[in-house]
N, C-alpha and C positions, 0 to 999 in steps of 0.2 A: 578454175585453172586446172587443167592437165596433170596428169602426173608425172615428173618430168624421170631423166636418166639419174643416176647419181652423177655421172661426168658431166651432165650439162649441167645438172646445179652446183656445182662444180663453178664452171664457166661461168654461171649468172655469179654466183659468190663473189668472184674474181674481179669482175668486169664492175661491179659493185665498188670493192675497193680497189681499184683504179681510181673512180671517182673520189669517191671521199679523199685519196689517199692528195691530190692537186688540192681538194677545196681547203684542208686540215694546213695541209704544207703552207698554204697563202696565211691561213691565221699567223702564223709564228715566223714564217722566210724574211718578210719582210725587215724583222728585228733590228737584224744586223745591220743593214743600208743605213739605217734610219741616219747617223754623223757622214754619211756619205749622203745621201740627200737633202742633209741639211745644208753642205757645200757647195752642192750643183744650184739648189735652188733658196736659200737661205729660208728665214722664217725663226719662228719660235717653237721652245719645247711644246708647247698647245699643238703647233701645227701640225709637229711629226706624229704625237698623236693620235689626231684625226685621221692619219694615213692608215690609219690600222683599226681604230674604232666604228669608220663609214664602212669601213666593210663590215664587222661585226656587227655594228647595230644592224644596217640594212638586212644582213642574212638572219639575225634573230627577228627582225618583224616580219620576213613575209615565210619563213621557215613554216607556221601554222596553216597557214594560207595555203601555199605548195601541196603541204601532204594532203591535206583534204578538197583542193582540186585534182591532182593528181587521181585519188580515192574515184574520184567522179568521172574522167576525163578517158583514164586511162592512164596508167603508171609508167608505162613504157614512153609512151609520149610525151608523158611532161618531162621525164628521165632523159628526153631525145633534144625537147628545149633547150631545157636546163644546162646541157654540154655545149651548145650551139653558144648560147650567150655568153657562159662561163670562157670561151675560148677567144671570144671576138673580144669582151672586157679586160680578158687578158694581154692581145695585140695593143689593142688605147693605150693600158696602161705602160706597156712598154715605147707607147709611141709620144708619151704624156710629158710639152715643152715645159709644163712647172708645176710647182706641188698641188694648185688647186684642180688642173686638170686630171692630177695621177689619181687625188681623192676622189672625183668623178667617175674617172676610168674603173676604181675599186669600185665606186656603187654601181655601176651593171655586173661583175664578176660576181658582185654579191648577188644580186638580181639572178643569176645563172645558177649560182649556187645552192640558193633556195630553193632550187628543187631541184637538188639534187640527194643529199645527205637525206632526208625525213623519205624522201620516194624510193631510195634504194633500200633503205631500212626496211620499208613497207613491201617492196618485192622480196626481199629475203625471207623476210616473218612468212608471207605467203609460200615461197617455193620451198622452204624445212618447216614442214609439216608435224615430222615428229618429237614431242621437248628435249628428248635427251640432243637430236640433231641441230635442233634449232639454236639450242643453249651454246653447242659450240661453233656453230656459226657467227653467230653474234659475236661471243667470246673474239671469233677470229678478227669481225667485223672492226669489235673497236679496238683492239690490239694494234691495229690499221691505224687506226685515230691517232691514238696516243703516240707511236712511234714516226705518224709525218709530223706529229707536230714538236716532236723532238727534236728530230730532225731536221726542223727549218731551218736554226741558225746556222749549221753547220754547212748545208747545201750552200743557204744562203750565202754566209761567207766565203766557199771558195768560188761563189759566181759571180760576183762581187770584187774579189781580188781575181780573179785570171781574165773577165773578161767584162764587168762591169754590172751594176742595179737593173739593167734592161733585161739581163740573161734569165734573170730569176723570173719573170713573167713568161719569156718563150721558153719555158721548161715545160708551160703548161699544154702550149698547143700539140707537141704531138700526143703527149698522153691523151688530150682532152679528145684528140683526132681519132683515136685509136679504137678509143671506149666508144665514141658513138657508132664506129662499124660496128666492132662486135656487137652493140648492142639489138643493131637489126637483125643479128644473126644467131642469137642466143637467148635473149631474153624472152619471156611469154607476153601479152599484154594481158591484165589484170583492172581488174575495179573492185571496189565497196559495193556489196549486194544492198546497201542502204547509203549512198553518200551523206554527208553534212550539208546543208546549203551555203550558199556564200553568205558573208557577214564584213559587208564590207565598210557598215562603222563602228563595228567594233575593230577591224582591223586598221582604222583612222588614229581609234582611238590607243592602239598600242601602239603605232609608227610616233604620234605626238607626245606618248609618255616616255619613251625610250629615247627619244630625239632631244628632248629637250632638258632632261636626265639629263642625259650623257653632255650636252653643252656646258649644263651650270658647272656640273662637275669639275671639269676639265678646264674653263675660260675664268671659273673662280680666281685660281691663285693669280690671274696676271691683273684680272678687271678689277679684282676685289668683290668683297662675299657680299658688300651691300652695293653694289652697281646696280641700276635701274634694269641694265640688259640680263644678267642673271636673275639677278629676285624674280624677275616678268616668267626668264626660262622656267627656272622653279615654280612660281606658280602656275603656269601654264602644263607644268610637268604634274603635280598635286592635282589638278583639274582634271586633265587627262583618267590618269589612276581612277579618279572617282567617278567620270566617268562610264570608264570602262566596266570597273563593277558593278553598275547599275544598270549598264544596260546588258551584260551579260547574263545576270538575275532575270530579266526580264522577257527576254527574245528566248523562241522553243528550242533551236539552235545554232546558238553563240559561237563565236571563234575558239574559244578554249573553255570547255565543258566543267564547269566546276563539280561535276558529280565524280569527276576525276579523280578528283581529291580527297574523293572520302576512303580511297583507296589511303592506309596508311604508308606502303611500303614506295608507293606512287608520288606521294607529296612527299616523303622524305627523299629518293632519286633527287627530286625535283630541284628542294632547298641545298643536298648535297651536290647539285653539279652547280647550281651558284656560286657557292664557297670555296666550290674545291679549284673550280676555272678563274675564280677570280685570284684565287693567290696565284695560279700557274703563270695568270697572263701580266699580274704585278711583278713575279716572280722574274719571270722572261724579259719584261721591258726595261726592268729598274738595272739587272746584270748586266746585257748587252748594252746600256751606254756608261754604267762601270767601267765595265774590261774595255772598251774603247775609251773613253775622251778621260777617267783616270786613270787605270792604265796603259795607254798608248797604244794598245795590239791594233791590230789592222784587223777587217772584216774577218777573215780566213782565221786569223789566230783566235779570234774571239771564240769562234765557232765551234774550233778546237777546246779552246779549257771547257767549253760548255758539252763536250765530248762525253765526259764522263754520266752526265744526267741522260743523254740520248741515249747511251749504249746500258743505264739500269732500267731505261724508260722500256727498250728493247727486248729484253729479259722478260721482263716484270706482265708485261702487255699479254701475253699469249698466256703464260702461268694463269695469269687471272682469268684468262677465258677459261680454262682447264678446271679451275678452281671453282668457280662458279657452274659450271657444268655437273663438278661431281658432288661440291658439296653447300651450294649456294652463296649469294651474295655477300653473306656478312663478313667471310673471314677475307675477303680481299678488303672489303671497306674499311673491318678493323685496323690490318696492315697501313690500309692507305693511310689512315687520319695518322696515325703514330709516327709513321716517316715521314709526312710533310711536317707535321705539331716538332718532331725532333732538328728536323733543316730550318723552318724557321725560329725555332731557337736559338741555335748557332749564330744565326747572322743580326735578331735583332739584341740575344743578352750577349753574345761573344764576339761581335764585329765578324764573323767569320770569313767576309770578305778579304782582309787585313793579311791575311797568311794563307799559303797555298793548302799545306794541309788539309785548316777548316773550312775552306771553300771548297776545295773538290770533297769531301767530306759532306756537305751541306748538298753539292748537287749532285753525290751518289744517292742519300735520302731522299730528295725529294723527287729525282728519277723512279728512284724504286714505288714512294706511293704517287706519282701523277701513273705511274706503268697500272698499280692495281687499281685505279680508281673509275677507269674507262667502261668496264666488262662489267661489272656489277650495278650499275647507274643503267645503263641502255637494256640490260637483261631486266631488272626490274622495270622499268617504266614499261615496256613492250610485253613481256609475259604478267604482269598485273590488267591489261585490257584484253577485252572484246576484238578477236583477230579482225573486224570489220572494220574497227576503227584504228588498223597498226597505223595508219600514214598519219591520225591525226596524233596519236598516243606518241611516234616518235618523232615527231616533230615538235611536241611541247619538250619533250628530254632535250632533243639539239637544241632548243632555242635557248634552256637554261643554262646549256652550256655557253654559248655565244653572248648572254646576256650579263653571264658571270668573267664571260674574259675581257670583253667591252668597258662594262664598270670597274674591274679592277685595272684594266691599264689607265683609266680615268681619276678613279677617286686616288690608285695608290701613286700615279705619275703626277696629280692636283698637288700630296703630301708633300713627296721630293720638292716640286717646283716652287711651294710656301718656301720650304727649308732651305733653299737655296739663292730663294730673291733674284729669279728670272735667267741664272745658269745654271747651266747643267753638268758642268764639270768641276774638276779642281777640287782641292783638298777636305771642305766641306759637306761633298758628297757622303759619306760614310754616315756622317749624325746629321744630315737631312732626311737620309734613306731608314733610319733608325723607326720610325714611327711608323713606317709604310712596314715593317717587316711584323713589327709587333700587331699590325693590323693582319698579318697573313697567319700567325701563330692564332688570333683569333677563331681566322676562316678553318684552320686544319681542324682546331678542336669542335670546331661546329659536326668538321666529317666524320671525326672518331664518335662523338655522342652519337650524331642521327645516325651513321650507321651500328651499332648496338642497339638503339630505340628500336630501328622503324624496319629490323628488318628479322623480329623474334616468330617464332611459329602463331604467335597470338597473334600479330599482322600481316603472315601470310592467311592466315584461315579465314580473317573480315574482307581479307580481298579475291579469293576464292568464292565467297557468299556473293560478292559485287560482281564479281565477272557472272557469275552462275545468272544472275537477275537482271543485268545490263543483257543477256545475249535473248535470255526471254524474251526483253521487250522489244528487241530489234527483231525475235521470230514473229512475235504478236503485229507491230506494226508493217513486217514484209507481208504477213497472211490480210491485214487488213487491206494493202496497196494493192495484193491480187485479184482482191474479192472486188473493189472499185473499179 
């Protein structure tokens, strides 16, 4: 690739989050609707959902796939897709007569999506060249992340109340419209001097372990945990799994390269964006139908009280690029894990929902560590590999993200829906939701350890050794391709 201007990488930067900043916003916009969709097209808590989790699962299983065709293909172009569909999914959905079709309409969005997030990633790593530059690009990148997805219930909600659930989807198209001009107009096109081949059963075999995951999960509370239709999902989901690591062991290469992981700082990102998205997207789901159907706010007001977390999420997001720039990973992870571990405290030993104070108190916390938790995750997984393989390296970081918001709006929305015996509202809320929070205090302290463990100078330096040796082999097997 070219050396480019600083302004225009500049512009590709931008045009970059553009993207991500629609596909993040869809994780979390939706939130809000959810008792309003429940209205227009009735259904059960399972249903609403799947409104949010088909899009996640779908964009976490081909999220792999994407970056390393894209790798292959051409970056710009699958980037060019990728907006193409993401914008058309977006019109379905807004044009979607009832829930099953909206949940449809979400799985092309997600479909467009997937390549988008891991391929812009992979063009940035290429066009900031140099680490100090790159580091705060990045930094910038998911700064981006973390403050759309802040910000979704809020958009959400006042589009919602002033003009209805359809708005929130044509908010997509012009942006989505925008970014594909500029992109013919700015971006370089790029490839992997070595791409990955396709692995399209191992990539079977993770759409069926996540799929059916995510079903038992979620259809448990209302089928019950010994239904013939769950146990089957479950086992079917344990098959998958096992599967998949076998034939990953096996094939030269696999969809997701387990030498990955030998990287320390790489499999800790990895297990930390599990955790840390699973409590945000529990976090997010279980609030907004709180603040609505127990306390009675409308879309807009909900949005509002949840004001305070966007606006530390805001803050916090860039800081940590900065942080991580000057002085690496750990001391944002630190922070992160300690103000999520401290908001989910609050709400599952002190009701904090209960009283305005320890609510907004709870969601200035855990704004400020979902703000630090972005920049340090995506900076390690992407600077711990082989720049050849940015598209597929960050495209396993995004998927752990999406895999972790997925499962928790699942297992922790499974808890509420046991505790509650098939409602979702009304007085009992509070000590249904008690068990899902204790389960989020788990997830935080998962992020303060692994990040302390897996991000000490003695796990940068084994993964220095790994890159130095993974790049060898990709020189050894490029000199071998030539010589053939």
């Amino acid at each position: 690739m070219p050396e480019l201007s600083p302004r225009r990488r500049i512009a590709v930067l931008a045009i970059c989050c553009m993207s991500l900043f629609i596909i993040n916003l869809d994780n979390t916009i939706l939130n809000v609707a959810l008792p309003t969709l429940h209205d227009d097209f009735g259904g059960s808590l399972s249903g609403l959902q799947w409104t949010i989790d088909a899009y996640l699962i779908v964009l976490a299983s081909l999220l792999i796939l994407s970056g390393s065709t894209a790798d292959r293909l051409g970056r710009r172009r699958v980037f060019h897709i990728g907006l193409g569909l993401f914008v058309t999914g977006s019109v379905l959905c807004s044009l979607a007569p009832s829930l099953g079709w909206l949940i449809a309409a979400r799985v092309v969005q997600a479909i467009g999506g997937s390549m988008l997030n891991p391929v812009a990633m992979s063009i940035i790593t290429n066009v900031f060249t140099e680490p100090r530059e790159r580091a705060r690009a990045i930094g910038f990148w998911a700064g981006t992340a973390g403050l759309s997805m802040a910000l979704g219930p809020l958009v959400g909600g006042l589009l919602v109340d002033s003009v209805g659930w359809r708005a929130i989807f044509w908010l997509n198209v012009p942006i989505g419209l925008a970014a594909f001009a500029l992109t013919a107009l700015f971006v370089p096109e790029s490839r992997a001097a070595r791409p990955r081949r396709p692995d399209p059963i191992g990539q079977l075999f993770l759409i069926t372990f996540l799929g059916t995951l995510t079903f038992a999960i979620i259809e448990a509370p209302g089928r019950g945990f010994t239904d013939p239709v769950v146990y089957g999902a479950a086992l079917i989901s344990a098959l998958a799994l096992a599967g998949f690591v076998r034939h990953v062991l096996r094939v030269p290469e696999p969809l997701i390269d387990l030498r990955f992981f030998r990287s320390v700082p790489f499999s800790g990102a990895v297990v930390i964006a599990v955790t840390g998205f699973a409590a945000f997207g529990g976090f997010l789901f279980l609030n907004t139908l709180y603040l609505q159907n127990v306390r009675g706010l409308s879309a807009l007001e909900a949005g509002l009280y949840l004001l305070p977390m966007a606006a530390a999420t805001a803050v916090c997001s860039p800081l940590a690029g900065r942080l991580v720039g000057s002085r690496g990973p750990r001391l944002p992870l630190l922070l992160a894990g300690t103000a999520m571990l401290a908001s989910a405290l609050l709400f599952a030993a002190f009701d904090a929902e209960t009283r305005d104070a320890t609510l907004f108190t709870g969601y200035v916390l855990f704004g400020v560590g979902f703000g630090m938790l972005n920049s340090p995750i995506t900076y390690t997984a992407v600077s711990g590999m082989p720049r050849a393989q940015a598209g597929v390296a960050a495209a396993v970081a995004s998927t752990s993200r999406q895999v972790g918001s997925a499962l928790g709006v699942a297992a922790l929305g499974a808890v509420l829906a046991a505790g509650l015996s098939g409602t979702h509202a009304g007085p009992g809320f509070v000590a249904a939701a008690r068990p899902a929070y204790w389960a989020m205090v788990g997830c935080a302290a998962a992020v303060l350890v692994l990040g302390a463990v897996t991000t000490g100078r003695r796990a940068a330096r084994r993964t220095a050794g790994l890159v130095e040796s993974e790049e060898q082999a990709d020189q050894f097997h490029a000199t071998e391709a030539s010589a053939r």
